[in-house]
C-alpha positions as CSV (number, residue, x, y, z in Angstrom):
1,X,-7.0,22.5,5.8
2,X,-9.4,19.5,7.4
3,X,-9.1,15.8,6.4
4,X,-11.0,13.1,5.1
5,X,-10.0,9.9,4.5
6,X,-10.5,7.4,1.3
7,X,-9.3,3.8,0.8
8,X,-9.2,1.6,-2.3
9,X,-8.8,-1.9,-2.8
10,X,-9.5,-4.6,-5.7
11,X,-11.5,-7.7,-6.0
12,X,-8.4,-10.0,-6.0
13,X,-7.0,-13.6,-4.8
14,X,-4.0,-14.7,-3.6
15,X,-1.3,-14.2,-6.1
16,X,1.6,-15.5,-7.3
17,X,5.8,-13.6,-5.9
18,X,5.7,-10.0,-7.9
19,X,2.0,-10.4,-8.5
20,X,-1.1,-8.6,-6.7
21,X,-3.0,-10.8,-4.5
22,X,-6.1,-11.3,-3.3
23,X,-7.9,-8.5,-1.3
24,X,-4.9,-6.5,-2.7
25,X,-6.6,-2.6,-2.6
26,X,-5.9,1.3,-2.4
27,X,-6.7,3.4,0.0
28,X,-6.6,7.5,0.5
29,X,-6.8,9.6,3.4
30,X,-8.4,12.8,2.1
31,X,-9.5,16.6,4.4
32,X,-12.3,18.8,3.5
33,X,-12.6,21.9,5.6
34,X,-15.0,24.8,5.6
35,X,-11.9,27.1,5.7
36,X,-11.2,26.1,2.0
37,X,-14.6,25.1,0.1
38,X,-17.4,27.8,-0.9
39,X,-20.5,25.8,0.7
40,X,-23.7,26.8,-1.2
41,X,-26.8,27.7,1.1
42,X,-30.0,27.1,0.2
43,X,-33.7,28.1,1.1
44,X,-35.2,25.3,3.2
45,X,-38.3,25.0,0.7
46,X,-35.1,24.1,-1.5
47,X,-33.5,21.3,0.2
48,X,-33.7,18.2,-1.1
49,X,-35.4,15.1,1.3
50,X,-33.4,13.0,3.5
51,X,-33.5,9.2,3.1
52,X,-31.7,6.7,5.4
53,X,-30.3,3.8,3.7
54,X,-31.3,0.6,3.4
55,X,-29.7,-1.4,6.2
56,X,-28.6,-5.1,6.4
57,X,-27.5,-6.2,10.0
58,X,-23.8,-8.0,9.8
59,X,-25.0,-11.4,11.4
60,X,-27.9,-11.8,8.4
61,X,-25.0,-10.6,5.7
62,X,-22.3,-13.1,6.8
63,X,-24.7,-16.2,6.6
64,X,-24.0,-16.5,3.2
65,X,-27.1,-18.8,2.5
66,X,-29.4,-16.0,3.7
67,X,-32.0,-14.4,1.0
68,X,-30.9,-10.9,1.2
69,X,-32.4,-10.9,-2.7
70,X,-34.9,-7.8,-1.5
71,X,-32.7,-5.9,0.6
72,X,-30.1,-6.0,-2.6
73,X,-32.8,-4.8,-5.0
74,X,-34.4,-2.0,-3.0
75,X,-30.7,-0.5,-2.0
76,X,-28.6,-1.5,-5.3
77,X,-30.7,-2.4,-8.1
78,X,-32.2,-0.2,-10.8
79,X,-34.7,1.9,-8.9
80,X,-32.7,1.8,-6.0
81,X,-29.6,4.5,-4.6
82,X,-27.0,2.8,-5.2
83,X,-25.6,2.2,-1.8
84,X,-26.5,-0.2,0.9
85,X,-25.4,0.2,4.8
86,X,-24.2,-2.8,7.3
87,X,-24.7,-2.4,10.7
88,X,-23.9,-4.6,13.7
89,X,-19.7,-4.8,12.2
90,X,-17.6,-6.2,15.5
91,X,-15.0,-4.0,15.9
92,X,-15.9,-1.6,13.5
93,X,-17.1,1.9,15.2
94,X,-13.8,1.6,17.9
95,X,-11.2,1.3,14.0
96,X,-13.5,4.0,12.3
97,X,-12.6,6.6,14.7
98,X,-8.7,5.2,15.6
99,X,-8.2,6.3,11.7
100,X,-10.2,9.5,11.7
101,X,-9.0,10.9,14.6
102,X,-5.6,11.3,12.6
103,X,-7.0,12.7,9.7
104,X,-6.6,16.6,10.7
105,X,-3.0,15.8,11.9
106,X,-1.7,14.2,8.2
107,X,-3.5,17.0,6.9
108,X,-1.8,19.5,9.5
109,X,1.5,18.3,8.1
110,X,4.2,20.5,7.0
111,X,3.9,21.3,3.5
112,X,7.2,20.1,2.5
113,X,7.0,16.7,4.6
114,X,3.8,16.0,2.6
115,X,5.5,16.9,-0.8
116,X,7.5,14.4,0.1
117,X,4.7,12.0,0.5
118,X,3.8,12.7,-3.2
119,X,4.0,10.5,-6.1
120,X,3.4,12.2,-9.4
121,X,4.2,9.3,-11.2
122,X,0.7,7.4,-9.8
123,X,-0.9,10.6,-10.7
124,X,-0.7,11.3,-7.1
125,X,-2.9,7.8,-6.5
126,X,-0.6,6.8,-3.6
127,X,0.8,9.5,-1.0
128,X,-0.4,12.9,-0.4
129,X,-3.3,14.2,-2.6
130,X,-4.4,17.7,-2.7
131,X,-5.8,19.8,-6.2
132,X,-5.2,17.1,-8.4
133,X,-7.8,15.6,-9.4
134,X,-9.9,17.1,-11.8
135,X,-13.8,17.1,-10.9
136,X,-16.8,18.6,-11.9
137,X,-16.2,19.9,-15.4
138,X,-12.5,19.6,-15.6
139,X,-12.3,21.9,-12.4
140,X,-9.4,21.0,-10.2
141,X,-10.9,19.7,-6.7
142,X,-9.0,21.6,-4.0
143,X,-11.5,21.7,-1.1
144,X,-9.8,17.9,0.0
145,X,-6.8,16.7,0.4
146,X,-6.4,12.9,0.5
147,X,-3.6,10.3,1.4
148,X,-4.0,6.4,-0.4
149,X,-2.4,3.4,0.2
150,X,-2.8,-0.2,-0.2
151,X,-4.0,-1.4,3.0
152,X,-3.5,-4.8,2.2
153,X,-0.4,-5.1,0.5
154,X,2.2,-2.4,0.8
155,X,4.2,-3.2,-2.3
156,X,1.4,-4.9,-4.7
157,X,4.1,-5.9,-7.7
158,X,8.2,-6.2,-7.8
159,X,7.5,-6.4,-12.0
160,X,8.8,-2.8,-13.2
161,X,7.3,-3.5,-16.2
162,X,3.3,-3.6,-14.8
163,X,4.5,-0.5,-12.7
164,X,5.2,1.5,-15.7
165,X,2.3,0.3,-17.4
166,X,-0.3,0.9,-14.9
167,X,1.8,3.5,-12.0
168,X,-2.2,4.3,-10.6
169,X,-2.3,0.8,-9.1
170,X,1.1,-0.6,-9.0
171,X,3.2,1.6,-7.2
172,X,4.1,0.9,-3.9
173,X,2.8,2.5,-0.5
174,X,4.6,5.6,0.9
175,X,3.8,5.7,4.6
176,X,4.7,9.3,6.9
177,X,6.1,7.2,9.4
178,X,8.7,9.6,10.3
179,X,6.1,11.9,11.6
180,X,2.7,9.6,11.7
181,X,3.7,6.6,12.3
182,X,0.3,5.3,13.8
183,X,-1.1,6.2,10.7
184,X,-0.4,2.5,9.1
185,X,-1.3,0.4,11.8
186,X,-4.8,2.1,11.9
187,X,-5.2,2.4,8.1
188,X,-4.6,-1.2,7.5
189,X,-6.7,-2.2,10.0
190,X,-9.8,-0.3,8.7
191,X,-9.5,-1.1,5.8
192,X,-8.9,-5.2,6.0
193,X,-12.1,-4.9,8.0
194,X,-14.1,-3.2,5.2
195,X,-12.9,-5.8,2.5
196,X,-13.4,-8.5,4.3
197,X,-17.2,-7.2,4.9
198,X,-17.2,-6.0,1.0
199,X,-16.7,-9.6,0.0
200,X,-19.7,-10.6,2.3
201,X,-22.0,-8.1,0.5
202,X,-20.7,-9.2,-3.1
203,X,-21.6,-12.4,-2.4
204,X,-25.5,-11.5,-1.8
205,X,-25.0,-9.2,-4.7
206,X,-24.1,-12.1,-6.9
207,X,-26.9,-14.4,-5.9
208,X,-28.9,-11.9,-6.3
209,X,-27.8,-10.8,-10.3
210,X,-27.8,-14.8,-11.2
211,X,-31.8,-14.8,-10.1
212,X,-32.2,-12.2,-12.3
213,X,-30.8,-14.5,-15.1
214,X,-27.4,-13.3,-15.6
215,X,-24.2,-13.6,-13.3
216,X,-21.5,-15.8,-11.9
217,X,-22.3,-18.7,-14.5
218,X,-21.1,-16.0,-17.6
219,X,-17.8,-15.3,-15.6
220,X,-19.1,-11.8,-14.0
221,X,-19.4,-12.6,-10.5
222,X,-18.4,-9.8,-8.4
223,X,-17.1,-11.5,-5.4
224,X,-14.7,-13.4,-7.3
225,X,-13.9,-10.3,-9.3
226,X,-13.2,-8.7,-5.8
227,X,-11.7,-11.5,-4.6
228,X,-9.1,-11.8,-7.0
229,X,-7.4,-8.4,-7.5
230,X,-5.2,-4.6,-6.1
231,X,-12.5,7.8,-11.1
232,X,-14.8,8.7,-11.2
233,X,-16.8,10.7,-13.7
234,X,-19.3,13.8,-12.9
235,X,-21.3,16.6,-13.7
236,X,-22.3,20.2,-11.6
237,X,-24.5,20.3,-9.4
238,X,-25.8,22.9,-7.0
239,X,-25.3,21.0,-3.3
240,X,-21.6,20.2,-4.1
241,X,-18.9,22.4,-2.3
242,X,-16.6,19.2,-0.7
243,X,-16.1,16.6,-3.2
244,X,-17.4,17.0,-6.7
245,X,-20.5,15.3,-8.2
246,X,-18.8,11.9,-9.6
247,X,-19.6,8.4,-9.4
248,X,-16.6,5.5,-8.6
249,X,-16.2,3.7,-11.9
250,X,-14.8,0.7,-9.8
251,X,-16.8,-2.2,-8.1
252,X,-17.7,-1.4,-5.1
253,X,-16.6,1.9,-2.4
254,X,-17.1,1.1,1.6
255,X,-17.7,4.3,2.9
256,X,-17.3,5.7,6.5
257,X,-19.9,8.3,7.9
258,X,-17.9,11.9,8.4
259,X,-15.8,12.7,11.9
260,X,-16.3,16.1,12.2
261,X,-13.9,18.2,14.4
262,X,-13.2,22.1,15.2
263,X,-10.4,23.2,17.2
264,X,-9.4,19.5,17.3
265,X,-12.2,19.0,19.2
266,X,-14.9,16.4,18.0
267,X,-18.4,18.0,17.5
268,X,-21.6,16.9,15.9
269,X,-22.5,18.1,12.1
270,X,-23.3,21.8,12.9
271,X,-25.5,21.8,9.4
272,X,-28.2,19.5,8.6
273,X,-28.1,19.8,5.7
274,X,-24.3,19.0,5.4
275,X,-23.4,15.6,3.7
276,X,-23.5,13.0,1.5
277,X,-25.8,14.1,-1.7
278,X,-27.0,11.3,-4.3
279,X,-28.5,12.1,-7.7
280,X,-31.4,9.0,-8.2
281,X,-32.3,6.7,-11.7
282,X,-35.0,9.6,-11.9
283,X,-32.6,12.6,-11.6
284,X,-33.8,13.5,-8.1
285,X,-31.3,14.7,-5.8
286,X,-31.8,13.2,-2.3
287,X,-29.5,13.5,0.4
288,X,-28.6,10.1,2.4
289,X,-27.7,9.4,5.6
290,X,-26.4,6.1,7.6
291,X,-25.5,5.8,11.3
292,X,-21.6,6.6,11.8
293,X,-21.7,2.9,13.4
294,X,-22.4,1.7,9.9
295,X,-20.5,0.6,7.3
296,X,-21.7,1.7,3.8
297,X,-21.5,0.1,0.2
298,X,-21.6,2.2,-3.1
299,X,-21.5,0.5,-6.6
300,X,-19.6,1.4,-8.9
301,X,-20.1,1.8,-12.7
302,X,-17.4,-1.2,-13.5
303,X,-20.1,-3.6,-11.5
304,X,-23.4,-1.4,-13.4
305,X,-21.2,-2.5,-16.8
306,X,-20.5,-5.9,-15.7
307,X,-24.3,-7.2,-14.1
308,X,-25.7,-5.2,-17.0
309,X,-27.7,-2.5,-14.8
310,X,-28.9,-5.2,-12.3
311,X,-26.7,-3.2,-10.0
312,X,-26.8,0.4,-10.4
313,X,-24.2,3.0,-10.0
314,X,-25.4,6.5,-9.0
315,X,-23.6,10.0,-9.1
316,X,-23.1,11.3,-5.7
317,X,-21.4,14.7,-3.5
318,X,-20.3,15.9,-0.3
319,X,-21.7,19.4,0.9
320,X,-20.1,20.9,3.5
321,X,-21.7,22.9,6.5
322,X,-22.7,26.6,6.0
323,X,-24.0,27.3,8.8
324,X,-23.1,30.7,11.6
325,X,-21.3,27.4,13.0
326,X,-19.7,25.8,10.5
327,X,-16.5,28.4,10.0
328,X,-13.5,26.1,10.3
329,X,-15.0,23.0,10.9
330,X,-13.1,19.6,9.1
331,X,-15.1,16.4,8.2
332,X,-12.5,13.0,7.9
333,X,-13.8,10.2,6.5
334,X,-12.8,6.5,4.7
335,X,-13.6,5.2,1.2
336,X,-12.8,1.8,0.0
337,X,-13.0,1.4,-3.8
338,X,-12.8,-2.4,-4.4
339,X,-12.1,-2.8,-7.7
340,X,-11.2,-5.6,-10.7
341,X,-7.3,-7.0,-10.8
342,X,-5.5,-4.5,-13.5
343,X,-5.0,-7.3,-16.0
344,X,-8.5,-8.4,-15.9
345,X,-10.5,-8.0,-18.8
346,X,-13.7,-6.1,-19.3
347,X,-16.1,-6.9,-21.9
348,X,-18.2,-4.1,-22.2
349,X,-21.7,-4.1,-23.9
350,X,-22.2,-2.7,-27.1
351,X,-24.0,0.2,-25.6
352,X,-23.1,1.4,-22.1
353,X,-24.3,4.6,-19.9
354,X,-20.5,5.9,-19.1
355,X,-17.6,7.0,-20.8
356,X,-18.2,5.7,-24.4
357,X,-15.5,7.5,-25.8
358,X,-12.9,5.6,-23.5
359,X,-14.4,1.8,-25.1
360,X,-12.3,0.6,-28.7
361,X,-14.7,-0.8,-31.0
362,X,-14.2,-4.5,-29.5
363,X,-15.5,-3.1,-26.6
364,X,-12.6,-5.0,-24.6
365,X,-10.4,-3.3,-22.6
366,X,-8.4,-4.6,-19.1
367,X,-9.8,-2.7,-15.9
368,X,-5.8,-1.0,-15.6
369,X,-5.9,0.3,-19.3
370,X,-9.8,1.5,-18.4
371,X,-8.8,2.8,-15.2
372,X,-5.4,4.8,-16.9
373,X,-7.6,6.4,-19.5
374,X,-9.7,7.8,-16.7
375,X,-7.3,8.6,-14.9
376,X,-5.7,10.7,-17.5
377,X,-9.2,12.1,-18.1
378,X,-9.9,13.4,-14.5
379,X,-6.4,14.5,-13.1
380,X,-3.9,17.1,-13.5
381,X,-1.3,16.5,-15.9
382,X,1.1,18.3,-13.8
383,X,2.0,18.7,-10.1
């Protein structure tokens, strides 16, 4: 099996002894290899276009008085894709490939080392990952396995109480040190970096929603939502044969470009048309591509809820390489899904485009009871 790798952390601020704090997040490790996963070829007169993402250079985002207003709307808002790309990240490319480099190894582990790394009672949220979750339909995804963590905070609560009542974001890390023991240092560095740079890009996000009349001054600012905290929902479609059409129902995801390797050897993508697939506002499919130096940004529906469709969430895929070259070739990569504190309450709208049947009439829910009922909805209910 190959590797990929996902992180996940909140919006969050420093917190209180037995409390999450801020930039407090989970993170996953996840493989995808061509060995496993039934690509789907297609004609070429079938392919769907390439766009490149729209790019914002690091040293415009961290001037926080910049107008990046445009830049926000083209790549975020309502007729955009949903995802924006930062380039120009210090440090960045050299931590991207120190973590995805050990992807193919977690993934190479011995089966019963990494059922030890399991933790059903997260619903396999922290630890090893592989056929749990439930994608596409209700099918079980078992083309990736992924490992998440915390990067910030390895033990987010000591209150037994909020880790029985939400285990998907309060349990603590489990870390194969015995056998990986690199793993940490590199995971946590990665994915400090891509909060830290998240927060940047929620700030522009914000001033640009409260332009738009709504925002920070009624309580919904994003970066502050980040700031202060710790699936995914999707339909079939033809290009998916790595990770299920779904789209993160948390803030924001930082995304990695794909390491691909064969043989442990790093090669390029041997199919162009391998990748990251995003269905558009206008039900296009488009696939969309971003150098691996850059660090992208995906909204999630939470943030669509929250800004009112000022920021728009889009459903997205993974294809994996079926070309004469692509037989046992692994792609690793890194998510980051920044997302709300557990006990923070959502008010959602009266009418909103995901999940209805999860919202009580008040339409008020915290993001951990939101996030348990998907949960429920999208894993396995057993090992």
């Amino acid at each position: 099996m190959g590797s990929a790798v996902r992180t996940q952390p909140t919006w969050a601020s420093p917190a209180a002894p037995g409390r999450r704090s801020r930039g407090q997040g989970r993170a996953s490790f996840a493989a995808a290899s061509t060995a496993a996963a039934r690509p789907v070829r297609c004609r070429a007169m079938e392919r769907p276009p390439t766009v490149r993402t729209v790019t914002i250079h690091f040293a415009d985002l961290k001037e926080g008085d910049n107008d990046l207003g445009d830049k926000i709307e083209e790549g975020l808002g309502p007729h955009g894709l949903g995802i924006i790309s930062i380039a120009g990240v210090p440090g960045f490319p050299e931590l991207r490939k120190s973590l995805l480099r050990l992807a193919p190894r977690i993934a190479s582990l011995p089966e019963d080392v990494k059922k030890q790394l399991e933790d059903p009672d997260s619903r396999y949220n922290f630890g090893w990952s592989h056929g749990k979750e439930k994608l596409e339909s209700g099918k079980p995804d078992t083309f990736k396995g992924s490992f998440y963590a915390n990067p910030i905070f390895d033990v987010p609560t000591t209150d037994d109480v909020l880790v029985s009542r939400y285990p998907s974001y309060c349990c603590p890390n489990i870390w194969p040190n015995d056998h990986l023991p690199e793993l940490e240092i590199a995971f946590k560095a990665l994915g400090k970096l891509m909060l830290e740079v998240g927060l940047m890009l929620a700030h522009h996000c914000d001033r640009y929603v409260m332009r738009q009349g709504f925002g920070a001054s009624d309580g919904e600012s994003l970066e502050k939502t980040i700031a202060h905290s710790s699936k995914q929902t999707g339909e079939g479609g033809s290009v998916s044969s790595w990770c299920g059409w779904h789209t993160d129902h948390g803030s924001l995801t930082g995304l990695t470009s794909g390491l691909f390797t064969k043989n442990s050897v790093e090669i390029p993508c041997p199919d162009n048309a391998a990748g990251l697939y995003i269905r558009t506002r206008d039900n296009r499919v488009v696939k969309v591509v971003f150098d691996e130096d850059q660090l992208a940004y995906q909204i999630g529906e939470t943030t669509e809820i929250l800004s009112r469709g000022y920021l728009c969430a889009t459903p997205h895929c993974v294809q994996a390489p079926s070309s004469e070259d692509s037989s046992n070739v692994d792609r690793s990569t890194f998510a980051l899904f920044m997302q709300p504190d557990w006990d923070e309450k959502l008010k959602f709208p009266s009418k909103i485009p995901y999940h209805q049947e999860l919202i009580p009439p008040n339409g008020t829910l915290t993001f951990g009871e939101y996030s348990e009922r998907l949960v429920n909805k999208y894993y396995q209910a057993t090992p």
